[in-house]
C-alpha positions as CSV (number, residue, x, y, z in Angstrom):
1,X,188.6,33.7,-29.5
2,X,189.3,37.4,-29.8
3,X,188.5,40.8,-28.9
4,X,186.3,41.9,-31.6
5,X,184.5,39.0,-32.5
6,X,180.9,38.8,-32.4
7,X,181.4,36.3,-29.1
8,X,181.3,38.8,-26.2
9,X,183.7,37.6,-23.5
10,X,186.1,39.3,-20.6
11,X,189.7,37.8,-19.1
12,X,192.3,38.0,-17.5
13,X,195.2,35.8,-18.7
14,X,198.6,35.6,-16.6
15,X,202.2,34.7,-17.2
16,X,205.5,34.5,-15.0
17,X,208.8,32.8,-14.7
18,X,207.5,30.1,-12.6
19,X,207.7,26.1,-14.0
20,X,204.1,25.7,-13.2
21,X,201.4,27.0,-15.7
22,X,199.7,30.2,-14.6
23,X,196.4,30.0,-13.8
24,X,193.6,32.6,-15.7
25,X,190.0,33.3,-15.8
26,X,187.5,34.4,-18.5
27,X,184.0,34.9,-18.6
28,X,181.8,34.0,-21.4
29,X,178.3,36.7,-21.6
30,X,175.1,35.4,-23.3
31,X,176.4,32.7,-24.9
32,X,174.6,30.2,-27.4
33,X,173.9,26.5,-26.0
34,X,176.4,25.1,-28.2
35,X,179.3,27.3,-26.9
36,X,177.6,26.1,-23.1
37,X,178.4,23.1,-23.8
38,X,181.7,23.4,-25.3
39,X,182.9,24.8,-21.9
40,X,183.3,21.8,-19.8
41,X,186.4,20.8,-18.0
42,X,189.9,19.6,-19.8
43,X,188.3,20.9,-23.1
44,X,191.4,23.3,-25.0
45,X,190.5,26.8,-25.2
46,X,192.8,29.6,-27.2
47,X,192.7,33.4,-26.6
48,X,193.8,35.5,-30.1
49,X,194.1,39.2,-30.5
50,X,194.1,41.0,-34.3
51,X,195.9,44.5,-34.6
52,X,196.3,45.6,-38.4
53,X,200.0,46.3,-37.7
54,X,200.9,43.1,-37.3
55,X,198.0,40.5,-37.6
56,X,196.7,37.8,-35.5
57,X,198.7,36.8,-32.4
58,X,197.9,33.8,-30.0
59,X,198.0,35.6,-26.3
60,X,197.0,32.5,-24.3
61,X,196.0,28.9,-24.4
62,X,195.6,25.9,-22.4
63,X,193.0,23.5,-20.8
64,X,189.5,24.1,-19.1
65,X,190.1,23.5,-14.8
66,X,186.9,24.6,-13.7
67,X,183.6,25.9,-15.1
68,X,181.2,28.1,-12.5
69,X,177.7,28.1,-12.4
70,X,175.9,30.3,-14.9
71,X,175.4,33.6,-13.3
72,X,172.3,35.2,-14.1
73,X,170.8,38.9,-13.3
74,X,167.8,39.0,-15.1
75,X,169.0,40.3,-18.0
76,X,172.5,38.8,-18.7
77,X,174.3,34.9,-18.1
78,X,177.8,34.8,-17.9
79,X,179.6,31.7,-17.5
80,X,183.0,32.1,-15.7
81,X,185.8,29.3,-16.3
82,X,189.4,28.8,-15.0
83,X,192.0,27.5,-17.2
84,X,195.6,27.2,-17.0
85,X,198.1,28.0,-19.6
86,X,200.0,24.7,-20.8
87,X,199.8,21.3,-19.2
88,X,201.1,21.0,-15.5
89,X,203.4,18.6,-14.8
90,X,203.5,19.3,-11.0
91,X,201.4,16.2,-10.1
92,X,203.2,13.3,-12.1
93,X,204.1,11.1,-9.2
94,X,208.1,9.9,-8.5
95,X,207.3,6.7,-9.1
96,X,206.9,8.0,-13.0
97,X,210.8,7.3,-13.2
98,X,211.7,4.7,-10.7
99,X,212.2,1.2,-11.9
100,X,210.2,-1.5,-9.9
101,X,212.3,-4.3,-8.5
102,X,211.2,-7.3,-6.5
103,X,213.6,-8.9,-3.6
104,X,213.0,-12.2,-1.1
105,X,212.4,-11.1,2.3
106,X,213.0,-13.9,5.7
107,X,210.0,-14.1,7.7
108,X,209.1,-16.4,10.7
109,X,205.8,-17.9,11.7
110,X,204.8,-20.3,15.1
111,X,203.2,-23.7,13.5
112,X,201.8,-26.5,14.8
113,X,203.7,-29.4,14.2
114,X,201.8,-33.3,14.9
115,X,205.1,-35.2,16.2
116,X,204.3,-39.3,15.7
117,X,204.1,-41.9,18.8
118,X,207.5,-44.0,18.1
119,X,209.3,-46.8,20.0
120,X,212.8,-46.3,21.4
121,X,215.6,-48.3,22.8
122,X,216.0,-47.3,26.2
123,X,218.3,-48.4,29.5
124,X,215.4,-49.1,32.1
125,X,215.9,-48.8,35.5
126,X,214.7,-51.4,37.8
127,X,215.1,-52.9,41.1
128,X,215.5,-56.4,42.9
129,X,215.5,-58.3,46.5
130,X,219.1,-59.5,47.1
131,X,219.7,-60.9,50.8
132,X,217.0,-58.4,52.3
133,X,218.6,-55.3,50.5
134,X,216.6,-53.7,47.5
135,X,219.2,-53.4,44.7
136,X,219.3,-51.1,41.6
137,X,219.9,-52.6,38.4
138,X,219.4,-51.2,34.7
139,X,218.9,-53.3,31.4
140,X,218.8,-52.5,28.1
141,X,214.7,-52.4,26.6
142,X,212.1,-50.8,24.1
143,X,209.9,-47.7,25.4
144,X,206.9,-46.4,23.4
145,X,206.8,-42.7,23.5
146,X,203.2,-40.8,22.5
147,X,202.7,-38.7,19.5
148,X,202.1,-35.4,20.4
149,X,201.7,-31.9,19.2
150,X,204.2,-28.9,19.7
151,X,204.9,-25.3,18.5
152,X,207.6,-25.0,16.0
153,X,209.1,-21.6,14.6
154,X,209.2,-22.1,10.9
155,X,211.3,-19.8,8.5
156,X,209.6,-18.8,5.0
157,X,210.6,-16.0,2.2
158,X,207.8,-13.8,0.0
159,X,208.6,-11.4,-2.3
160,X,208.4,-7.6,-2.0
161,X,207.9,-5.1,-4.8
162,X,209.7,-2.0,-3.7
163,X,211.1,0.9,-6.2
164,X,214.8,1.8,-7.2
165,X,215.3,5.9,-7.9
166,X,216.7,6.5,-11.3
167,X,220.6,7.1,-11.0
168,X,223.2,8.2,-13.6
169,X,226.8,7.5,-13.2
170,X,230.0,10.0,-12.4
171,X,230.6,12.3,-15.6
172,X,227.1,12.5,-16.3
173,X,225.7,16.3,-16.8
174,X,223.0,18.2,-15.9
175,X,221.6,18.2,-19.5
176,X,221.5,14.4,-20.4
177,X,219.8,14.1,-16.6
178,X,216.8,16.8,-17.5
179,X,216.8,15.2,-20.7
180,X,216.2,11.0,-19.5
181,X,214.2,12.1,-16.3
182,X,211.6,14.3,-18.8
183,X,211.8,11.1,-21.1
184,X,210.6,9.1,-19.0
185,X,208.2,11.0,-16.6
186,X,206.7,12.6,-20.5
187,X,207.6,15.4,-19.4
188,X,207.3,18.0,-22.6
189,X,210.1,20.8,-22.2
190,X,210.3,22.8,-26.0
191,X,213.8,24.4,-25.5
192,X,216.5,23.8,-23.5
193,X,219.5,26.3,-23.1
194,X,222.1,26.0,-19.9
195,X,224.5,28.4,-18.3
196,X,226.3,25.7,-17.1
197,X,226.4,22.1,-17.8
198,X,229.4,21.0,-15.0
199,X,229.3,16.9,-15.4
200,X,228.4,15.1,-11.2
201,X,231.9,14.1,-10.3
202,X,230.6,11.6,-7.8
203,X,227.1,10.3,-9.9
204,X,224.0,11.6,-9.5
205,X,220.2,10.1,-8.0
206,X,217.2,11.7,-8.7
207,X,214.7,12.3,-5.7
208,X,211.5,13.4,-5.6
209,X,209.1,14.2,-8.4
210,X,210.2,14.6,-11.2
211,X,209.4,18.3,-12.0
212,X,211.2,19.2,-9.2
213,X,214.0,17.0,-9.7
214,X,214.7,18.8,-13.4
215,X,214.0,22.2,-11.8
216,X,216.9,21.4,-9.4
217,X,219.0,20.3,-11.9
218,X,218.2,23.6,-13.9
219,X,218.7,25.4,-10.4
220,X,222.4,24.2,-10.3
221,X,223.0,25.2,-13.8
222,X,222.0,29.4,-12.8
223,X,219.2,28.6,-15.3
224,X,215.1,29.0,-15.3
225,X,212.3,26.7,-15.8
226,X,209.3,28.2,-17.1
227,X,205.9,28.8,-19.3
228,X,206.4,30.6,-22.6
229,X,203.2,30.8,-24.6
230,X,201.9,27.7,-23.1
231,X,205.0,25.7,-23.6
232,X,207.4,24.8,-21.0
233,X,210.9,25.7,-21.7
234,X,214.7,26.2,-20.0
235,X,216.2,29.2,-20.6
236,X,220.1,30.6,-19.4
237,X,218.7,34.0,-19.3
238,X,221.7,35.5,-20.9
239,X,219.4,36.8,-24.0
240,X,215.9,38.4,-24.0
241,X,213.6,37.9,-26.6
242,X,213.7,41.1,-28.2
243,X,210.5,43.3,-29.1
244,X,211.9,46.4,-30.1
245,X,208.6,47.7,-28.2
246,X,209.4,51.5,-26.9
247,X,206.5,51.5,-24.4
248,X,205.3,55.4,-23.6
249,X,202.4,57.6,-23.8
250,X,201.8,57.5,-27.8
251,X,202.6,54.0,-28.1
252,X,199.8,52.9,-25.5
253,X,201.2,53.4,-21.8
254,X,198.3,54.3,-19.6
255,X,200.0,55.9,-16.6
256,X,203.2,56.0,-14.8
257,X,205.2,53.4,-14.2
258,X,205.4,52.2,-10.6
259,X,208.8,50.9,-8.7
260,X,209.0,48.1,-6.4
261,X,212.2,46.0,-5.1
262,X,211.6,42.1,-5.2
263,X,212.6,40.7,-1.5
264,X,213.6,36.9,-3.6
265,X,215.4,38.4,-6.3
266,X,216.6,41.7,-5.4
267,X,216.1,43.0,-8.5
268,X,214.3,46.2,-9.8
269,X,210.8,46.1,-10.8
270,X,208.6,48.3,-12.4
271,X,205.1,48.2,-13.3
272,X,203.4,49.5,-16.5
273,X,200.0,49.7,-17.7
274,X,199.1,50.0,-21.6
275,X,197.2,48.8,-24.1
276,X,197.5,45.1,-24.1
277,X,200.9,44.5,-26.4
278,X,201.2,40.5,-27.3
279,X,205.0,40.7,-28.1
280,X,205.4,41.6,-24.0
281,X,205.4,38.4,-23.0
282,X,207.3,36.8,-20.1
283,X,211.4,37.3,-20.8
284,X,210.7,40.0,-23.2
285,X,212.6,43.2,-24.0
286,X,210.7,46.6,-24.3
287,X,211.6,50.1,-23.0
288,X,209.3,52.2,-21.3
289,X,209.5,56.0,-21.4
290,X,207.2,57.7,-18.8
291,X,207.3,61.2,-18.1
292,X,209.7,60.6,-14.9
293,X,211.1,57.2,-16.4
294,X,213.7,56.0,-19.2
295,X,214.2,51.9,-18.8
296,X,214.9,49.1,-20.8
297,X,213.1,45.8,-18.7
298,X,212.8,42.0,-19.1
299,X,209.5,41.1,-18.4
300,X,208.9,38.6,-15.2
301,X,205.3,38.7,-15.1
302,X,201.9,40.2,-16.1
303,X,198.2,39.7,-16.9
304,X,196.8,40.5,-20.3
305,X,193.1,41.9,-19.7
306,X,190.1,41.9,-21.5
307,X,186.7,44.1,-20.3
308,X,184.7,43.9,-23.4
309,X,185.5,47.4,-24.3
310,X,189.5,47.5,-24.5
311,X,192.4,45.1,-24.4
312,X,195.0,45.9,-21.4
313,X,198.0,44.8,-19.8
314,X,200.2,45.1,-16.7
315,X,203.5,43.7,-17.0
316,X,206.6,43.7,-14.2
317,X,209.9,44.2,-15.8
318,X,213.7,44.0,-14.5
319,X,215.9,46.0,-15.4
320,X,217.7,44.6,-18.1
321,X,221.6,43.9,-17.5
């Protein structure tokens, strides 16, 4: 879908640095039946735009989330959706990439036992008259003892399922971890580019799920984890992608760019508005020229917007270093 076409249509499509897929929203006016009924939950939808400079470019992408009701005003029906851009990984569970073990575990349990009637050999006690006295005297005999029942503590084993994390040995690095815990989880990472790959000196245990445990991982190595175009990718951050874009007044900026400080990072941002410019994507290199302004940013983040009349963008930038 594109601006232009003959579908009418408004969005608003986001990208940041964060390694969970953005979430964006578009609305789809007087649409046929068949287009109704395309927009149902989990079904792909792709977002182009067409300049003459330079062609078709793919601006956004992913699955369906949600689908509102129709809206209708008497005159118009608009059918608003939510999709995100590229597939989440968040939710796959740890147990993904733990290996399932089974181990015998003691119990004890109270029976009752039926103990059989038997006959014994017994000294018996007895007595006798001997010159007036009463005398004790004991002989050797048989007693029959009664079967009976009684409580006995009995010892049994089962066997319990329980679930060993995935470990790697000392010397292992960061990179051959990401790389087995996205293997097994199916967890789909395009590119993969560390500033440091130091090996675990004492081994290494993954914990938790497994998105987090490869966004540690790339944590420790002064990298980023995040959504480029839909596709999940690690990135040292030492190189932009470069877009030659000199963003200013001719070229489509709409107003002055706008400062802010970033409490997390520290970093300088600035905001721009323009024409909506596909090459600005997230960890892209532009320079924008205001009246009062002369930078060269990264991008972190932005929205690419769509009214139905004219394409637009706002993008945060760092200062590049």
């Amino acid at each position: 879908m594109r601006p232009g076409s003959d579908l009418l249509f408004t969005f608003d499509i986001n990208f940041n640095m964060d390694a969970t897929p953005p979430e964006s929203d578009a609305s789809f006016i007087n649409t046929s039946q068949n287009m109704r009924n395309y927009l149902k939950a989990k079904n792909q939808i792709a977002f182009f735009i067409s300049y003459e400079a330079f062609g078709k470019m793919l601006i956004g992408s992913g699955k369906i989330k949600s689908v509102d009701p129709i809206q209708y005003d008497g005159v118009t029906t608009t059918v608003p959706i939510t999709f995100s851009a590229g597939q989440d990984f968040s939710n796959i569970s740890a147990k993904s990439i733990q290996k399932e073990k089974t181990k015998k575990v003691g119990h004890y349990k109270r029976v009752k036992v039926n103990v059989k009637g038997k006959t014994v050999k017994r000294r018996i006690h007895y007595y006798s008259d001997e010159d007036g006295k009463r005398v004790g005297h004991y002989k050797e005999g048989h007693v029959h003892i009664a079967g009976k029942t009684k409580i006995k503590r009995t010892r049994y084993t089962v066997k319990k399922k329980f679930y060993s994390n995935l470990s790697f040995k000392k010397g292992v690095k960061p990179s051959v971890a990401i790389k087995k815990i996205a293997k097994e989880s199916g967890i789909k990472i395009s590119s993969t580019k560390l500033a440091e790959n130091k090996p675990f000196k004492k081994g290494y245990t993954v914990s938790g799920k497994p998105l987090d445990a490869i966004n540690k991982l790339v944590k420790r190595c002064k990298s980023k984890m995040f959504y480029d175009r839909d596709q999940l990718k690690i990135d040292d951050l030492k190189e932009s992608k470069k877009t030659h874009i000199i963003l200013d007044y001719s070229s489509g900026l709409l107003s002055e760019p706008s400062y802010s400080d970033d409490s997390d990072s520290g970093e300088e941002l600035y905001e721009s508005s323009s024409y909506l410019l596909p090459q600005i994507s997230v960890h892209s290199t532009y320079e924008v020229r205001g009246d009062f302004i002369k930078k060269t940013l990264v991008a972190q983040s932005g929205t690419y917007s769509f009214d139905g009349t004219q394409p637009t963008m706002t993008v945060d930038g760092a200062v590049a270093k």
